[in-house]
N, C-alpha and C positions, 0 to 999 in steps of 0.2 A: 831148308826147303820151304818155299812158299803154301802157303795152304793154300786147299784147292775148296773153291767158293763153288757148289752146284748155280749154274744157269740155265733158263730156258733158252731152246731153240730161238723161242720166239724173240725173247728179248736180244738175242744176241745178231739177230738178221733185222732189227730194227735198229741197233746203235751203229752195224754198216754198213746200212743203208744210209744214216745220217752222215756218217764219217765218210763214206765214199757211194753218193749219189751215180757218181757214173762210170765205175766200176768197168772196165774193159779189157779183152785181153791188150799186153803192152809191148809184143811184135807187131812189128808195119808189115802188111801184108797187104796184095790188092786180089789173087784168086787161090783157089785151095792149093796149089800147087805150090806157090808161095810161102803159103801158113804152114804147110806139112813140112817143107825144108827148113824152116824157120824152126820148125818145134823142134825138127831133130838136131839141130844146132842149137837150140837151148839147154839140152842134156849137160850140167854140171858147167854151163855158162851164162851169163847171166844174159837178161833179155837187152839190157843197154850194147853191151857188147855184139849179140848177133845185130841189132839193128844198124849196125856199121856197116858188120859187114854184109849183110844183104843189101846195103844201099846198091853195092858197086855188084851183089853179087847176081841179082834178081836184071840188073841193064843186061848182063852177061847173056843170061839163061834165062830164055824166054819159055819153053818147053821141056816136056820131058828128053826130046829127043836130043834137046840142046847139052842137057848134063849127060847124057849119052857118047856123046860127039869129043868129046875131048878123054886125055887120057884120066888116070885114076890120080897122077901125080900132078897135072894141072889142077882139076878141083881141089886136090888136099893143099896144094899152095893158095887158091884164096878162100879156102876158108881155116886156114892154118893157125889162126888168133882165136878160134872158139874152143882149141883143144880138143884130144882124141880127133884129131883131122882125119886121120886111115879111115878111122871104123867110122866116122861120119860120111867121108867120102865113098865109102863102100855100101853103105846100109843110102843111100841118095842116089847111087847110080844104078844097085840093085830092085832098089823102089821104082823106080821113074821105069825099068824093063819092064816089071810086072803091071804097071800102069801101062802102059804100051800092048804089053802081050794081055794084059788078062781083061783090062778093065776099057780099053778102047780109047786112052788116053784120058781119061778123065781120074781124076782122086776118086776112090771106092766111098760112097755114103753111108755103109751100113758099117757096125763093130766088126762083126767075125772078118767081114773083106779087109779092114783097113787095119786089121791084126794078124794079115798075111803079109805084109808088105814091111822088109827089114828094118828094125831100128824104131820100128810101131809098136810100142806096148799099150795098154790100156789106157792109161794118163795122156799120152801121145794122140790117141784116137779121138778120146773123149773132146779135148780141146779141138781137134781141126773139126770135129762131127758141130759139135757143138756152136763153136764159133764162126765156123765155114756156111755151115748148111743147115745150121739153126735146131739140130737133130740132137735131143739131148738124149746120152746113152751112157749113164753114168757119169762122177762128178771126179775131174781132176783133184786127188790129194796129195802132197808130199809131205815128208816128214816132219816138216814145220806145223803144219795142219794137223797131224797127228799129237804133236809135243802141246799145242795148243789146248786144243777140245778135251785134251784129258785135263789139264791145267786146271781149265775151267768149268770142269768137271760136266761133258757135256757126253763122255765117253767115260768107259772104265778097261776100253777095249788095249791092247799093245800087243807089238809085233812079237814078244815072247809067246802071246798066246795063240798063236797058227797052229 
């Protein structure tokens, strides 16, 4: 096992800073509605892969009401290449209603709204809040991010310890 070298925060948001100056999220998006579909087709897919398929998927579906309008087996046919297509396709057609019924057709700006809306967990939120609307509400982590920061001994935290 590698030893684990304590670092500061500081130094470590200065060398990626250096190393990636301009650091962006790396789904093609053009409005929140976009980016929300986008992240929930990122789920255990990579970002290269959804930006495929949103190329042809996003001309399709201009609206919520648009993913509405079709059945639950056409959407899971083109987005059937990012995996778990059903529950993608359900937790997208289920969203874009509760957009419609709750929120006036607009993507929700605050956490607790955009943690009502299926297939939205907190990482999910963070990123459209954040990226969308500039609203930072806590900081997207995944598991790589975790195996990291302890590594680098920037954490002593792990998910045994919940």
């Amino acid at each position: 096992m590698a030893s684990r070298i304590p670092l500061s925060v500081g130094f470590v948001l200065r060398e990626l800073t250096k190393i990636y100056p301009t650091a962006d999220c790396t789904l093609d998006w053009t409005t929140p509605l976009e980016l929300l579909i986008a992240t929930i087709l990122a789920a255990q897919c990579t970002d290269a892969r959804v930006n495929i398929v949103t190329k042809k998927l996003f001309q399709k579906y201009t609206s919520p009401q648009d993913y509405l309008h079709v059945s639950p087996q056409e959407l899971e046919r083109d987005i059937h290449s990012c995996g778990t297509f059903r529950m993608k396709a359900r937790a997208i057609q289920e969203s874009c209603h509760m957009i419609l019924q709750k929120f006036g057709g607009e993507v929700p700006r605050t956490m607790p709204e955009m943690l009502l809306l299926r297939g939205v967990g907190r990482k999910t939120a963070s990123i459209v809040l954040a990226t969308a609307y500039g609203i930072i509400d806590g900081i997207p982590i995944d598991t790589h991010c975790i195996r990291l920061t302890q590594r680098m001994g920037l954490t002593k935290f792990s998910e045994q310890a919940k």
